[in-house]
C-alpha positions as CSV (number, residue, x, y, z in Angstrom):
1,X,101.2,-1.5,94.1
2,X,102.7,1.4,92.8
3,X,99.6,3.3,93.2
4,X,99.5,2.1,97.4
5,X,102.9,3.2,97.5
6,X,102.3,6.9,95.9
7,X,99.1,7.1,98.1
8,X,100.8,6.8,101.4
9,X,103.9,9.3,100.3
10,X,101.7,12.1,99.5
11,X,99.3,10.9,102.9
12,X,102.6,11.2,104.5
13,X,103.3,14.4,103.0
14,X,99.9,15.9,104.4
15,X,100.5,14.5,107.6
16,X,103.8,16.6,107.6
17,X,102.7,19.5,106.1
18,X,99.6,19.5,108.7
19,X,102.0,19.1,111.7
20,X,104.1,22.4,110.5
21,X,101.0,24.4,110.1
22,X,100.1,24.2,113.7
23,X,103.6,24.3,115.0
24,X,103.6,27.6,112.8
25,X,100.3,28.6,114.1
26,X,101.0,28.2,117.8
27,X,104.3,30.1,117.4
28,X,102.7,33.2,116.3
29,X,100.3,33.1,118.7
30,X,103.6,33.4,121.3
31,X,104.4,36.1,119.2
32,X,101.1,38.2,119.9
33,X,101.4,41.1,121.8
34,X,98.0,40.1,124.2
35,X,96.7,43.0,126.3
36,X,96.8,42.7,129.9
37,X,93.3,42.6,131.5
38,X,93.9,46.3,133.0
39,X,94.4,47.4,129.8
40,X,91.4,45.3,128.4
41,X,88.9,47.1,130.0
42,X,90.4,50.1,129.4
43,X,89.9,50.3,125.7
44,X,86.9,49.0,125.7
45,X,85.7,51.8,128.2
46,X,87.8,54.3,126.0
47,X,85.9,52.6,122.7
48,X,82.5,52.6,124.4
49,X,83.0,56.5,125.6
50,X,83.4,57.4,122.4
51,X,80.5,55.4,120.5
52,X,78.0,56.6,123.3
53,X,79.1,60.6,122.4
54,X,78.6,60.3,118.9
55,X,75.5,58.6,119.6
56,X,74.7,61.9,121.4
57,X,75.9,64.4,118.8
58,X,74.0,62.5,116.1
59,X,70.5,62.3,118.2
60,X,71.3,66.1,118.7
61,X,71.9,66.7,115.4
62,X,68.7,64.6,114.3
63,X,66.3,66.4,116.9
64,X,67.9,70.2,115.7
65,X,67.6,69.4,111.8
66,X,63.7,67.6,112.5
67,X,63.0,70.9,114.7
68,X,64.2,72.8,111.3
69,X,62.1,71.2,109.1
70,X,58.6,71.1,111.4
71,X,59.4,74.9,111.6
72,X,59.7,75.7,108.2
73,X,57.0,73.5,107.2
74,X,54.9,75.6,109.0
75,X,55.9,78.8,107.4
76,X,55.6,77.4,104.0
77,X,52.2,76.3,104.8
78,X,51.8,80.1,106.5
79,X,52.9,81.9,103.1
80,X,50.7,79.3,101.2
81,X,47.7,80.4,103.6
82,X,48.8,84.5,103.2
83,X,49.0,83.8,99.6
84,X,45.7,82.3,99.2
85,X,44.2,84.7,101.3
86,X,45.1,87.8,99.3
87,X,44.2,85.4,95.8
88,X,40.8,85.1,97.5
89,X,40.4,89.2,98.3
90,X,41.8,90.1,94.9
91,X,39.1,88.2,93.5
92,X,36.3,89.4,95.9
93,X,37.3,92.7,95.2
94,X,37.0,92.3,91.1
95,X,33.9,90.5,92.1
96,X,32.7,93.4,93.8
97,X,34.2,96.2,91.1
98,X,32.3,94.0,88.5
99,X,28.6,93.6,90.1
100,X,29.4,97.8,90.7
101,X,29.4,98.2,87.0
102,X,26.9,95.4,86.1
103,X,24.6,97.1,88.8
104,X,25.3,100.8,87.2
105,X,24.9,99.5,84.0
106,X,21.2,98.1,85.4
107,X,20.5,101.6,86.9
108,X,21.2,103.7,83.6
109,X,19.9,101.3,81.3
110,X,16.6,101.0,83.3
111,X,16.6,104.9,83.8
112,X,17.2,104.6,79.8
113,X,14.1,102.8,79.4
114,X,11.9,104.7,81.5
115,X,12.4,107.7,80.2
């Protein structure tokens, strides 16, 4: 019995301390300042504004920096081509000095021999 007895204090107990929360609760909510609908809208327009231009700025940004990088992609891959260029006239023009001298070397040795 004493058990029964304990058991309905401390159900009465939560009973009460249930009933204060929400009396609590819906006297804060008096205490809220709560925005007109005029000035609803008004934020919301004023937060909206403001998402939508740094929306813009950052696609701007975006399209300038990608606009960088294609362009200087290309003139890496221009200097690569100038570069490989001249790599492939230096060694043409050894090429060329070296069959000169093999060639010369031919003539005087054959010139050598007939004699």
């Amino acid at each position: 019995m004493a058990k029964e007895k304990k058991k309905k204090v401390n159900v009465k107990k939560e009973d009460k301390k249930q009933k204060h929360f929400w009396k609590e609760y819906k006297a804060e909510l008096k205490k809220v300042n709560w925005q007109s609908p005029k000035e609803l809208i008004n934020s919301t327009a004023a937060v909206l504004v403001i998402v939508f231009i740094v929306a813009a700025i950052v696609i701007i940004l975006d399209l300038g920096l990608n606009f960088l990088n294609k362009l200087e992609a290309k003139g890496i891959e221009t200097l690569q081509n100038s570069i490989t260029s001249e790599q492939l006239t230096d060694t043409n023009s050894v090429n060329s000095l070296g069959n000169e001298i093999t060639e010369n070397e031919l003539n005087s040795a054959m010139n050598n021999t007939v004699e």
